[in-house]
C-alpha positions in Angstrom: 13.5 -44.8 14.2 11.0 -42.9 15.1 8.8 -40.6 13.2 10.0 -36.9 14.4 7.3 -35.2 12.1 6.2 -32.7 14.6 2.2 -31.9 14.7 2.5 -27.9 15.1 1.2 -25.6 13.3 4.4 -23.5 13.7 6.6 -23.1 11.0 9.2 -21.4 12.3 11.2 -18.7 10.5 9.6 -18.5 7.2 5.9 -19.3 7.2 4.9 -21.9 3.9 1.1 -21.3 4.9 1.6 -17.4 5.6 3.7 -17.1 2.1 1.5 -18.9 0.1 -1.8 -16.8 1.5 -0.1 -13.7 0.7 1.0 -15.0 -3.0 -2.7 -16.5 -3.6 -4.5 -12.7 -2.2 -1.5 -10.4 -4.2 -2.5 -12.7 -7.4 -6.2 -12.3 -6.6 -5.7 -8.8 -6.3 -3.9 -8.2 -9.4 -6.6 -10.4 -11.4 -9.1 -8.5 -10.0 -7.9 -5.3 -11.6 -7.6 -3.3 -8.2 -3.8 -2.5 -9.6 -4.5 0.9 -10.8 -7.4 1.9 -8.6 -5.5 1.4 -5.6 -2.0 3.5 -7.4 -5.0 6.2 -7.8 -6.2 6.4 -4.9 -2.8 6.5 -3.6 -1.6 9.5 -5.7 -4.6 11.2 -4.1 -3.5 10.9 -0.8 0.1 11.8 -1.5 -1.3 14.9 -3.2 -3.3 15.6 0.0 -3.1 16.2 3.5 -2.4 13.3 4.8 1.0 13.7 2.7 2.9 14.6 5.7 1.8 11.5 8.2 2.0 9.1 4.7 6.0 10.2 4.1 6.8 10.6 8.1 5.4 6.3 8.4 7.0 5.4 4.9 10.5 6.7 6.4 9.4 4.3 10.1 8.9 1.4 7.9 12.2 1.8 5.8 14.0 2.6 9.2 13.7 -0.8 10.0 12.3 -1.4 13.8 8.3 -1.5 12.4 7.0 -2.0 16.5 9.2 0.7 17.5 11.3 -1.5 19.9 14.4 0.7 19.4 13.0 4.4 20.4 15.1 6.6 22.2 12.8 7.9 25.4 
């Protein structure tokens, strides 16, 4: 039988490699103590004017089409 073990690097739907690099820089960023620093420093831009363009990409991203495939022109 023959060994069907394929040599790509791609993973296919779910990425091991791309999962675990995410897991391994969220723990390093966590152990780091950047938690609260970053929450700061986005209170500050919510409380600023940037507020606007923060909210109006926060409703893209929950829209669910984040490369904007499904526009209407």
């Amino acid at each position: 039988m023959p060994n069907r073990k394929s040599k790509s690097k791609i993973e296919g739907e779910g990425s091991y490699s791309g999962a675990k690099t995410y897991d391994d820089a969220t723990a390093k960023f966590v152990k780091d103590g950047k938690v609260n620093k970053a929450a700061k420093e986005a209170e500050r831009a919510m409380d600023s004017d940037e507020a606007a363009d923060l909210a109006s990409a926060e409703a893209e991203g929950k829209a669910g089409d984040p490369r904007g495939q499904n526009k209407q022109h």
